[in-house]
C-alpha positions, 0 to 999 in steps of 0.5 A, a space after each residue: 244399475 241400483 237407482 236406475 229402476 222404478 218398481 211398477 207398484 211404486 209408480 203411482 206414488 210418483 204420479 200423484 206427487 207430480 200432480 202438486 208440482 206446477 212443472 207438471 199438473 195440467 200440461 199434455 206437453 210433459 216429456 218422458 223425461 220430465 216423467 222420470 226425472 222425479 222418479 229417479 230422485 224419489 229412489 223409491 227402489 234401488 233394483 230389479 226385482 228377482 224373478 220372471 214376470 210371465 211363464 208358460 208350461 205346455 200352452 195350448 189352444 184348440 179351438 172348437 172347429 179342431 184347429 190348433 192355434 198354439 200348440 204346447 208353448 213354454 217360454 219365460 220372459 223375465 221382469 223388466 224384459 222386452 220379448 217378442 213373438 215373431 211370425 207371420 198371421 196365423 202362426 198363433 201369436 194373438 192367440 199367445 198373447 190372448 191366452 196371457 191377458 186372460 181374453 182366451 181360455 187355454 185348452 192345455 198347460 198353464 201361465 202365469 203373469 205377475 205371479 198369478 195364473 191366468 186361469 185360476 186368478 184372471 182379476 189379479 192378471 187384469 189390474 197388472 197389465 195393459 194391452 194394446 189390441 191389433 185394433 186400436 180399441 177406441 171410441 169414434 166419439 170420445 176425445 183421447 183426453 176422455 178415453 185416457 181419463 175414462 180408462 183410469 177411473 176404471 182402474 180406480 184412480 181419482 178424477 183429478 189423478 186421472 186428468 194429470 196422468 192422461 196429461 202426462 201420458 199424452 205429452 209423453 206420446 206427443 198426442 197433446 194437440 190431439 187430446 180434444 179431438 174426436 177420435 173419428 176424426 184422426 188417422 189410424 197412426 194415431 188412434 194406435 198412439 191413443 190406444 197405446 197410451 190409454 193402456 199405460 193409465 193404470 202403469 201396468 207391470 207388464 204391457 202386452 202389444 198385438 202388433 203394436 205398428 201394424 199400418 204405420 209410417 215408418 216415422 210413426 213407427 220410429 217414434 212408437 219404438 223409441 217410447 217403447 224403448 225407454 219406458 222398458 229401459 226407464 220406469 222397468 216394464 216387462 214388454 210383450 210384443 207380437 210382430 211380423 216386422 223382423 226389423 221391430 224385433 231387432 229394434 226392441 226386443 232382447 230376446 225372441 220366440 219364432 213361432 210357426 204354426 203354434 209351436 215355437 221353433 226357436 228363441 234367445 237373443 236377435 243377435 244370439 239367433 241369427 249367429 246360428 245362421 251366419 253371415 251377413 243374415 236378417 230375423 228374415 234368414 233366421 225365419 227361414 232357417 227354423 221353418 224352411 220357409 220365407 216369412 210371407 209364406 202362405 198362412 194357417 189360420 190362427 
């Protein structure tokens, strides 16, 4: 719907701008409505852009020892879509993801994000995504507050932008109470929190996600699905996610690669994938249909 979308680049504008706003500046208590109220009213664009955000033509991974992590993908996934890469460990979506986010050279084929190839242009990939390992990346003996802080002067923000954006932020991931805790001291569910909101300080245009709900609870996982949901659905970032978890897939993603043993056996829409079932059928029936084998089958090493 025209007005409905932020542009990525465009984001930036609207954070400094609520920094002078006494509703805004200093508090970790914002919601991702507080958040998006001003940007819509700034209308500072009026619809999606045209074109895909990521492609893939013929990528592959060998590594030295011979083994064939991921072999031949091409898929595309358009701006502003959530996708997800669906299959057990070992099936090659780190890998994936890896090769996309520029931490994997690919042996094979091509892929470019935002535009830029991720071989030939790995700087340009970099200052346009965030990722959110497997491993929430963090430091033991920073705060979160300090971590989020840390990260956007890396991307180049001001000292006092990236104070407000990290209040912000932590608000939007209910990590407010957290925010002067060290990090040693808080449970996994919510270094993961941490970890996915210190990828959001730069406001990428694409946000990678390496099993983003691995090891949570489920109302934890329910909370970081619904945030998810809505910064797609709100502010038009393009979401790439990896799971075994069918039911994240459902819950997020409008389309899905199943991918087994490197190779991605098939792909579209959950509702669209599980028709070629029929019946009453689950992402764990689809799993089973294109591979010939349960989801939790015995794995290869990725």
């Amino acid at each position: 719907m025209p007005g409905s979308w932020l542009h990525p680049l465009a984001w930036g504008f609207v954070f400094v701008g609520m920094t002078n706003s006494s509703a805004f500046a200093g508090t970790a208590r914002s919601t991702l409505d507080d958040l998006i109220g001003p940007a819509r009213m700034q209308r500072l664009a009026t619809a999606r852009p045209l074109g895909d955000a990521i492609v893939l033509e013929g990528l592959a991974k060998t590594y030295p020892d011979g083994t064939e992590a991921v072999r031949g993908i091409s898929l595309r996934v358009a701006a502003g879509e959530s996708f997800g890469i669906l299959g057990p460990n070992g099936a090659g979506k780190s890998t994936t993801i890896g090769m996309l986010s520029t931490l994997v050279k690919p042996t094979a084929g091509r892929a470019t994000v935002a535009g830029f190839d991720v071989v030939a242009e790995p700087t340009e990939v970099r200052r346009r995504i965030g990722f959110a390992m497997q491993q929430a990346g963090v430091d033991d003996f920073a705060t979160p507050k300090e971590l989020m802080i840390l990260q956007g002067r890396l991307h180049g923000l001001r000292k006092h932008e990236a104070a407000a954006r990290a209040g912000l932020l932590l608000g939007v991931m209910e990590l407010a109470e957290e925010a002067d805790r060290r990090l040693a001291t808080l449970s996994g569910g919510i270094k993961r929190r941490v970890d996915l909101a210190a990828s959001l300080m730069h406001l990428p245009a694409v946000l990678f996600l390496d099993e983003p709900t691995e090891g949570l609870d489920p109302r934890s996982r329910s909370g970081v699905w619904d945030t998810l949901d809505r910064l797609r659905s709100r502010l038009g970032i393009t979401l790439v996610l990896t799971t075994h978890y069918m039911e994240e897939g459902d819950r997020l993603c409008e389309r899905i690669a199943i991918i087994d043993r490197g190779t991605v056996v098939g792909q579209g829409a959950p509702a669209a994938l599980k028709a070629t079932v029929g019946g009453d059928t689950t992402l764990e029936d689809v799993y089973l249909h294109y591979t010939g084998r349960p989801l939790d089958d015995t794995r290869v090493a990725a």
